[in-house]
C-alpha positions in Angstrom: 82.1 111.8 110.7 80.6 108.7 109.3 79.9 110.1 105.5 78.0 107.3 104.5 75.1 108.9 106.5 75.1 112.2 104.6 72.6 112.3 102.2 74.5 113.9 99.4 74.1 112.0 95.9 76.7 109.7 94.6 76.3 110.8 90.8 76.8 114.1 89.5 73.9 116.9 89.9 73.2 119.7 87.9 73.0 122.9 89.9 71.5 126.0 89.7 74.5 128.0 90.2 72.3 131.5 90.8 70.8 129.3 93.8 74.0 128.2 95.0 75.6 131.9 95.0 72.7 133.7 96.9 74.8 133.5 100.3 77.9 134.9 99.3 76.6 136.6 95.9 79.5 135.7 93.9 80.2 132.1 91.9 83.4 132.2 92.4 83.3 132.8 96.0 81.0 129.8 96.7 82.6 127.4 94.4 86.0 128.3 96.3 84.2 127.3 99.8 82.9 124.2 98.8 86.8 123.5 97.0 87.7 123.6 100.4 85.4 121.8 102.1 85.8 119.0 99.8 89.8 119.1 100.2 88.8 118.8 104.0 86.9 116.0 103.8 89.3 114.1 101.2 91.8 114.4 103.8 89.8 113.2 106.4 88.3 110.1 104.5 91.8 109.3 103.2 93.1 109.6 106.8 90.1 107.1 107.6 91.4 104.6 104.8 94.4 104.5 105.9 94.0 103.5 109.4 91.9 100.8 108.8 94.4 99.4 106.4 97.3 99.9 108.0 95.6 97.0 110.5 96.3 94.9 107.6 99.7 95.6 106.7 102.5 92.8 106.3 105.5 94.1 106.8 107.6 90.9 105.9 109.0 91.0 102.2 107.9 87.6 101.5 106.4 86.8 98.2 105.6 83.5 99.4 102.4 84.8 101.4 100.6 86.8 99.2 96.7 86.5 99.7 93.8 88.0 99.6 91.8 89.5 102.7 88.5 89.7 102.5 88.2 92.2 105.7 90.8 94.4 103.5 88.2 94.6 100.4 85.6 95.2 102.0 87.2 98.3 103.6 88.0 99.4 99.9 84.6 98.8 98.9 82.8 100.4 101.1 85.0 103.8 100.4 84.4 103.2 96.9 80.9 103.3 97.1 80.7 106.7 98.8 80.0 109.8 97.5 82.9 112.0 95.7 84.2 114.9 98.8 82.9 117.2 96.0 79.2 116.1 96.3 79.4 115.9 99.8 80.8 119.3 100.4 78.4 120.9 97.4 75.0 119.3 100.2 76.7 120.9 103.3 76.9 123.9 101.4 73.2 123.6 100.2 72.3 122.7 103.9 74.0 125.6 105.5 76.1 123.6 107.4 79.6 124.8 106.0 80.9 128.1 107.8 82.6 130.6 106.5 84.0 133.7 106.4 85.5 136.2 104.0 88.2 138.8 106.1 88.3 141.3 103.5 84.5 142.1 103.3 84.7 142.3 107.0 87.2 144.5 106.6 85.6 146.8 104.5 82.0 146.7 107.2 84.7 147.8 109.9 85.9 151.1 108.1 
């Protein structure tokens, strides 16, 4: 997923968090799913970063040949500059594009 195309903001928001809840009808449930989400998407984005860097990896010890890459900071800015997983999971939450599911309340529809 390229996440610079998401259109989540890269500074904090205020929420409404009645707004946010209507779907599940508890906070804490809805803060919980988008936790999730955004521990996904860490993983995924950190998983990203690491790839592309490990192109750039020396494995020779010598201190000789130290340098700087400018391929190798551009890759960290450009994950710098993107939104936190937080932000981007709280949009696809907003968006209705995060699924979910709770077992125990459809548990409790089955009996």
């Amino acid at each position: 997923m390229d996440y610079r195309k998401t259109n989540a903001p890269t500074t904090t928001v205020t929420r409404d968090m009645m707004d946010l809840c209507k779907d599940t009808g508890n906070v804490y449930e809805t803060v919980a799913i988008i936790a999730k989400r955004a521990n996904q998407i860490s993983v995924e984005i950190k998983n990203d970063l690491s790839k592309k860097l490990a192109e750039f990896a020396s494995y020779n010890d010598n201190l000789e040949e130290v340098f700087e890459n400018r391929e190798q900071i551009e890759i960290s800015r450009y994950y710098e500059k993107l939104p936190k997983p937080t932000l981007i999971a709280t949009q696809e939450y907003i968006e209705g594009k995060i699924y979910y599911r709770n077992p125990a309340k459809e548990k409790d529809k089955l009996q």
